[in-house]
C-alpha positions in Angstrom: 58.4 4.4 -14.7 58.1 2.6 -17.8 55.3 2.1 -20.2 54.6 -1.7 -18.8 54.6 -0.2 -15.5 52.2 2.8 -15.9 49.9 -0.2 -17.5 49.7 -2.8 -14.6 49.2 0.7 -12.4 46.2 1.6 -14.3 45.2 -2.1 -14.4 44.9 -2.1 -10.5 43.3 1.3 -10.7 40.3 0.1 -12.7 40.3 -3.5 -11.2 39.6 -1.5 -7.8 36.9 0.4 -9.1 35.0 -2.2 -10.7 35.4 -4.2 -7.7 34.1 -0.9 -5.4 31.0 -0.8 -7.7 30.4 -4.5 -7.5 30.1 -4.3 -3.8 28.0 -1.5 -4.0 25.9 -2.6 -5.7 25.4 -6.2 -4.2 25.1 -3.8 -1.1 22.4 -1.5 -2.3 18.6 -3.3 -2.2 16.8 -3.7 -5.2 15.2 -0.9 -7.2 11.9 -3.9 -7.4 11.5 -6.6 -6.0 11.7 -10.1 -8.3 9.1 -12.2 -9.3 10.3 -15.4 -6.5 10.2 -12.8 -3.7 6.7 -11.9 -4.8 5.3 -14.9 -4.5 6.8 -16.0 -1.4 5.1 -13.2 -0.2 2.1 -13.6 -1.3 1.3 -16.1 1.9 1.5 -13.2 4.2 -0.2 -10.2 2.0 -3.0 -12.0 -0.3 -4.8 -10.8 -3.3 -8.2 -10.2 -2.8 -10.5 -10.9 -6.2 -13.9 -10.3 -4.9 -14.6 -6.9 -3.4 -18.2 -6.8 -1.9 -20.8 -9.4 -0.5 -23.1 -11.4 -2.9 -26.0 -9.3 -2.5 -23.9 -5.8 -3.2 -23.9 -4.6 -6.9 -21.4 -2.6 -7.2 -18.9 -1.2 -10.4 -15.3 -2.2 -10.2 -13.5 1.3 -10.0 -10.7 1.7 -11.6 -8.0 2.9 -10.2 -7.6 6.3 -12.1 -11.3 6.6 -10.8 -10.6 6.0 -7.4 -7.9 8.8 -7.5 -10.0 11.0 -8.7 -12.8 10.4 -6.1 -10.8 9.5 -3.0 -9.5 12.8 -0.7 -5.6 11.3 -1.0 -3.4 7.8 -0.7 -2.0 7.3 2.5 0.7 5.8 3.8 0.3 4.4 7.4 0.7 1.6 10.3 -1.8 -0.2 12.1 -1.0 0.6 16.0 -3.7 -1.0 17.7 -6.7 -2.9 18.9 -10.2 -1.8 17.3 -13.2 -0.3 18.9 -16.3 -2.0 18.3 -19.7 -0.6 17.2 -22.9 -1.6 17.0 -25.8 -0.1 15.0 -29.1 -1.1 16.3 -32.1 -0.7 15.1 -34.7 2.0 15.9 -37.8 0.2 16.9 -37.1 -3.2 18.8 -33.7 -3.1 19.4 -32.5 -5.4 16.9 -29.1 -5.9 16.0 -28.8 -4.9 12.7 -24.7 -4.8 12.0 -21.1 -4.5 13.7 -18.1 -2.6 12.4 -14.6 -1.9 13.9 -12.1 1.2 13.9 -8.4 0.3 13.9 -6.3 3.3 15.0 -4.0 4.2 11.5 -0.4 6.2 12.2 -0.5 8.2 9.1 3.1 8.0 7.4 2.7 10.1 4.4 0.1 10.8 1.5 -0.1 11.4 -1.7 -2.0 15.0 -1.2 -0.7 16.6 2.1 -4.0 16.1 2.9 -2.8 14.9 6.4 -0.4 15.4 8.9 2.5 12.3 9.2 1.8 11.2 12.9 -1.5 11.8 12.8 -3.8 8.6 13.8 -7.2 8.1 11.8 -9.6 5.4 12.9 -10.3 3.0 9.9 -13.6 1.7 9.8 -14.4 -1.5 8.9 -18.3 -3.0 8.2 -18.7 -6.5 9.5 -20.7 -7.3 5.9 -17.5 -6.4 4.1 -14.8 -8.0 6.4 -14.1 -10.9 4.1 -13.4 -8.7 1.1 -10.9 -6.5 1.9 -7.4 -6.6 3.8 -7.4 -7.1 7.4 -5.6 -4.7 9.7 -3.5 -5.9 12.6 -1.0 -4.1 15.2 2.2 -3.5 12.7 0.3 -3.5 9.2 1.7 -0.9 7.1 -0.6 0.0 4.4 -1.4 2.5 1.4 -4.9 2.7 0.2 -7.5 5.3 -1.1 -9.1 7.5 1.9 -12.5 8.5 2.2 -12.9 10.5 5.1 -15.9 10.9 7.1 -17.3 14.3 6.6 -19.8 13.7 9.9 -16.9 12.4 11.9 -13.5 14.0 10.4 -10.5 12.0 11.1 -12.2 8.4 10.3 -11.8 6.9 7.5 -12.3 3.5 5.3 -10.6 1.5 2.4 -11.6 -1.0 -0.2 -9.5 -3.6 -1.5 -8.8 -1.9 -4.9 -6.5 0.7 -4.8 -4.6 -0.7 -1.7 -1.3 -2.0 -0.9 0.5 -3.9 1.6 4.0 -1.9 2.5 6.6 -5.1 3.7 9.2 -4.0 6.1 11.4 -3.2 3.7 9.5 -0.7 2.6 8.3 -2.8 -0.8 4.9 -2.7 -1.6 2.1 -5.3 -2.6 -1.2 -5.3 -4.6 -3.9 -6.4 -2.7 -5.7 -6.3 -6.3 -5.7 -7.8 -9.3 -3.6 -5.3 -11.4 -5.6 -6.0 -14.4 -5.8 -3.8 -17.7 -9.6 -3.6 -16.3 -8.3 -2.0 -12.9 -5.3 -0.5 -13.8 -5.6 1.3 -17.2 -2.3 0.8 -19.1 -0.4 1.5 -15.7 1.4 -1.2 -15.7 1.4 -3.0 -12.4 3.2 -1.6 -9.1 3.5 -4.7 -7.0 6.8 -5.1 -6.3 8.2 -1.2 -5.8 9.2 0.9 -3.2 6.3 2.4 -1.7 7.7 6.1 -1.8 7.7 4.9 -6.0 4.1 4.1 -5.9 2.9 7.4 -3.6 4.6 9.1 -6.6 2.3 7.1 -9.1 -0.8 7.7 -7.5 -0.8 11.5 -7.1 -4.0 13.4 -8.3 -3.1 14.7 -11.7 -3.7 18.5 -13.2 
């Protein structure tokens, strides 16, 4: 074989790998998503910008803070319909406020704090409704768990520190990821939430 021929050989050769790594990458999802998809997302998982009632006076964590405080981040679904409770009041019997507990299939967390399967029941105050994500059947969420130390096993979020997971596994800041909030962090909207459990591990 002459030297023309070993040439167009070894021009096919690297024609078919560059085409094989074209189409593997076109096939392969993005490592983040862009900043279109974001916002035509942002309909379905909103950003929240006020985090407690008028009357509440309460410091803005930040979200090194809230790692710090917070047992572990945990990665979960909704699965279905809430208890209610009522807290009444001790004397005449008063209505005083309503909450309700979403069961929460944990996926993972950050800590190994829990067990993946495991289902937590996700408190949430009727005064604070309006400023924080609301679960529904399917919701896939990560946020910063408290848990109950009278009643193990529930739990509750705030809006800061929490993300919406999409079903593609992409994950959503229901925050402002502000320098204020965030720290020099950068922001995480847009990753793959098995990225962002690695981000928000306890340090030390």
């Amino acid at each position: 074989m002459g030297k023309r021929e070993w040439t167009a050989v070894l021009y096919l050769i690297l024609t078919s790998v560059l085409v094989g790594l074209g189409i593997w990458r076109v096939g392969r999802p993005p490592e983040r998503l862009s900043e279109e998809r974001i916002g035509e997302l942002r309909g379905e998982y909103p950003v929240y910008t006020e985090f407690c009632p008028p009357l509440v006076d309460m410091k803005t964590p930040a979200l090194d803070e809230l790692i710090d405080l917070c047992d572990c981040f945990v990665y979960g679904e909704f699965i279905g319909e809430p208890e209610r409770r009522v807290r009444w009041g001790s004397l005449v019997g008063v209505e005083l406020r309503e909450s309700y507990c979403y069961p929460f299939r944990v996926i993972a967390d950050t800590e190994g704090y829990y067990v993946p399967g495991e289902v937590l029941l996700v408190e949430i105050d009727g005064w604070w409704a309006d400023y924080k994500p609301q679960p529904r059947t399917g919701l896939r969420m990560v946020f910063g768990s408290y848990e109950s130390r009278e009643t193990p096993g529930e739990t509750g979020y705030m809006a800061i520190g929490t993300y919406y997971v999409t079903e593609e596994g992409y994950v959503l800041a229901a925050f402002p990821e502000n320098e204020r909030i965030m720290g020099g962090r950068g922001d995480y909207t847009g990753l793959k939430v098995e990225h962002l459990l690695k981000r928000l591990r306890k340090r030390g």
